[in-house]
C-alpha positions, 0 to 999 in steps of 0.5 A: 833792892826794892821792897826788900829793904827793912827797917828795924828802929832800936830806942833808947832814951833817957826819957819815957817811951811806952807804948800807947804814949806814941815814942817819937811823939813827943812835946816840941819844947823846943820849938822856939829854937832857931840855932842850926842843929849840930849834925856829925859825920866823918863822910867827906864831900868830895865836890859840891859839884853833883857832876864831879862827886859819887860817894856818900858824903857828897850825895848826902849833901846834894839830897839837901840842896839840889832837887832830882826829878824824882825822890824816895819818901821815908820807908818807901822804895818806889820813887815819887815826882819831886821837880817834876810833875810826872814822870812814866816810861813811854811805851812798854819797851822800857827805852823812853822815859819821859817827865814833865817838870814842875811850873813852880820851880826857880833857882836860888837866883830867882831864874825859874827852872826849865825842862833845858836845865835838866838836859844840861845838868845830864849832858854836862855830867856826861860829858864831865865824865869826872874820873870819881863822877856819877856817869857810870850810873848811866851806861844805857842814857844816850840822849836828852831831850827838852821840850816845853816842860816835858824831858824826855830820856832815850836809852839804848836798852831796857833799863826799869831801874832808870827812875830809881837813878834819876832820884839819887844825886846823880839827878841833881838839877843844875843852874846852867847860867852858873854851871859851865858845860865842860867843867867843874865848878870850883867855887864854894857856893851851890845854886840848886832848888833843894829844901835848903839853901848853902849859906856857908862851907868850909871845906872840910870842916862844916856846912851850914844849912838854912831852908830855901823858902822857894822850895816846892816839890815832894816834901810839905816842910823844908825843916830847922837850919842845920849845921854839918860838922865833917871830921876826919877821923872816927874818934872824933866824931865820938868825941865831940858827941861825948862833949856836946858839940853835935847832937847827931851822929851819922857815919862812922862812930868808932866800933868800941864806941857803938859797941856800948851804945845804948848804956848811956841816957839821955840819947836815941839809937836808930838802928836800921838795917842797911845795905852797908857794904865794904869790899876788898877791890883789886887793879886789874888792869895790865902792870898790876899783879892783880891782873892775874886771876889766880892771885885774886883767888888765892887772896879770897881763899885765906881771907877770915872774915869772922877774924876781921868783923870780931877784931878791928870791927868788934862784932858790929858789922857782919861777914858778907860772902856775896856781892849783893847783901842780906836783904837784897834781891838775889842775895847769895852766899858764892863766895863761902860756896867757892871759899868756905873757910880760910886754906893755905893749901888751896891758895898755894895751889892756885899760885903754883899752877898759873905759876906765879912765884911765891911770895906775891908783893903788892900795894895795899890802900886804905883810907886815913883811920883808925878803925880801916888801919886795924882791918888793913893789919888784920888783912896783911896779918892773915895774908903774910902769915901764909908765906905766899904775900907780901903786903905794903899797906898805904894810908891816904886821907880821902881825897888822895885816896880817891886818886890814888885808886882811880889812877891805879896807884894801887894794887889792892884798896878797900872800899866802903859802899852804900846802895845809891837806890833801893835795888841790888842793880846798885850793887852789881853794874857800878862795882862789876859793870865794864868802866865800874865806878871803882876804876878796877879795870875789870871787864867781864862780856858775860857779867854785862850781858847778865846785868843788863839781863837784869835791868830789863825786869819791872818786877825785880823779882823776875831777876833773882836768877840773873843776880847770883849768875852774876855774883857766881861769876864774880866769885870765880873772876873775883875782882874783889872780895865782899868783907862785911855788911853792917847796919846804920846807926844814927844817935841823937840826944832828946833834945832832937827829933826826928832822927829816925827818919835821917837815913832809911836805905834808900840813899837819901840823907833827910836833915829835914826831918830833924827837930828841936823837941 
């Protein structure tokens, strides 16, 4: 994922912009405004905990109110210093990587932050090891060291996107007097060194955002108070933004309701091409159906895609044939070279000869929605209508979705994914790497020698051939199915600015940037 990223910016506006009058460059009317500007989402914070939590509504979160050594500016994919000073790889080995934090740093208790509060925020989210927590995105961190203000990472192998890891949530700095060392905290409150400060949560419902006045790091300005509006379902989210209650929107509209976007005034689309994914996951492990290779290959060999993206999704995803997407480093299409269109025949075949009795019953999850309810249809239709499955779709809200894969409650599961960084090392060892962040079970020698193969490569372009050996491999053993990729849509009314520079592909979530104009 590194400099292939691009952006394509769509506006549509019931105001004047033309060319030569700079579009976003608008009058801050606005500026005396101090009410906290109303932002919407139907991403969930799993735990205000950076050590218990990796999805996106939490990490979307921690970008604003925890500080990582490292961060992404909008547009750009190389990280640069945010709590640190300075950080490089030590040597040429690509084993030792070695920060020095920033001396201006303090909590939002006034404790200045020390290079042993960085040690302690990776040890204890090692040592957490929370079941949907961010370890596994370090597989190659053994040790921490702090000295002074100099923190030094020792890894057990090659590892040139580790800088790219330390700027996602993962990194987030911790406050070791507030954060015990083996648990999660449990409390509603955050202690970090963010732009903004946690001034009110309720779960589920809002986060109320106000800029921290200690901040120092990579940004110049902290921004307007925010407030996060969580909703539960799709729909409304669209309708609070039909009446006014928030006046941005990101992730997930409903697709009949982005599908007529840009027909109404008064409003700004961001379109950016993004690297949002949904894959059909399967539980490999021993008591599961699934764990056996010839059903999982018989499933990706009836699956229309087309028939899914046009349907539930309305044409506003695409069909995804590869583990990396579009766009991506190594992006390939092996799954339309094993699987090139839907054949009873085939799956048939494959069932009958590693003798597995027809039909197949298996558990199907999903989570709480009326957009994922009509995929999920859509997927049992195509599967049942063959004869050779019997599927039996269960819904969960998040949370006990969340469990219920983890635990292995589940067969089948669909899950959407969004890059952590900006390179398809994202894509590859958290979703097929040995103890995945997916709790699949699945484990492949050859797919982990290959995605270290990978990381040892500075220039990633260097690793273009070790992505599709992967993803080749990932298409024979498939434990899961890519179904889409679609783009990322953020809408603002004209009275916000900035909202262009909310989301870019690189993971972070930029209230900051957002404005009364």
């Amino acid at each position: 994922m590194r400099s292939t990223v691009r952006l394509r910016i769509l506006i549509t506006c019931g105001v004047l912009v033309a060319a030569g009058v700079g579009g976003w460059q608008l009058l801050p009317s606005g500026e005396g405004r101090t009410d906290p500007i109303p932002v919407g989402t139907t991403d969930e914070v799993t735990s205000l905990d950076p050590a218990g939590a990796y999805d996106a509504g939490s990490w979307a979160l921690y970008g604003n109110v925890y500080q990582s050594l490292l961060t992404f500016k909008p547009g750009f994919t190389t990280p640069t210093p945010d709590a640190a000073e300075s950080c490089r790889f030590v040597g040429d080995r690509l084993t030792t990587y070695q920060c020095t934090l920033r001396d201006d740093l303090s909590f939002s208790s006034g404790r200045k932050v020390t290079a042993e509060d960085v040690k302690y925020s990776f040890d204890r989210m090692l040592k957490i090891k929370a079941e949907v927590g961010p370890a596994p995105l370090f597989p190659t961190l053994k040790s921490v060291v702090a000295d002074g203000r100099t923190v030094t990472f020792h890894l057990g192998a090659r590892d040139a996107t580790f800088p790219l890891k330390l700027a996602t949530g993962a990194g987030s700095i911790v406050d070791r007097d507030r954060y015990q060392a083996d648990t999660l905290r449990q409390d509603h409150a955050v202690d970090g060194t963010g732009p903004y400060l946690l001034k009110e949560y309720k779960p589920g419902r809002s986060a109320l955002l106000e800029p921290n006045p200690k901040y120092r790091g990579a940004l110049t300005g902290t921004g307007r108070p925010v407030l996060v509006k969580y909703f539960k379902r799709s729909e409304d989210l669209a309708e609070a933004w039909k009446s006014g209650d928030v006046q941005v929107t990101h992730r997930q509209l409903p697709p009949s309701f982005v599908e007529g976007l840009g027909t109404n005034g008064g409003t700004r689309l961001t379109e950016a091409e993004s690297a949002e994914i949904r894959n059909l996951n399967f539980n490999t492990r021993p008591g599961s159906v699934m764990a056996e290779k010839a059903v999982r290959q018989a499933v990706a060999a009836v699956l229309d895609r087309p028939a899914i993206t046009t349907g539930a999704y309305k044409g506003t995803v695409e069909p995804l044939y590869s583990l990396i997407p579009q766009g991506f480093v190594g992006h390939s299409t092996a799954f339309y070279d094993r699987y090139p269109a839907p054949d009873q025949a085939k799956a048939a075949k494959l069932l009958a000869d590693a003798g597995v009795e027809t039909p197949v019953r298996f558990t199907f999850g999903y989570r709480q929605d009326a957009t994922y309810k009509a995929e999920t249809a859509e997927i049992k239709k195509q599967l049942e209508r063959t004869g050779l499955f019997e599927v039996k779709a269960v819904e969960a809200d998040w949370q006990a979705f969340q469990k219920g894969y983890t635990s292995g409650a589940y067969d089948a599961y669909t899950v959407g994914w969004l890059p952590d960084f900006p390179d398809s090392d994202s894509f590859t060892a958290p979703l097929v790497g040995t103890g995945n962040a997916l709790s699949s079970g699945y484990s492949s020698k050859a797919v982990d020698r290959l995605i270290a193969d990978t990381q040892q490569y500075g220039d990633r372009a260097r690793a273009t051939r070790d992505f599709k050996a992967i993803q080749d491999l990932v298409a024979e053993d498939v434990p899961l199915v890519p179904l889409w990729q679609k783009n990322d849509y953020v809408l603002a009314t004209e009275a916000v600015g900035g909202s262009q520079n909310l989301s870019d592909g690189t993971g972070i979530w930029r209230l900051w940037e957002l404005s009364w104009i």
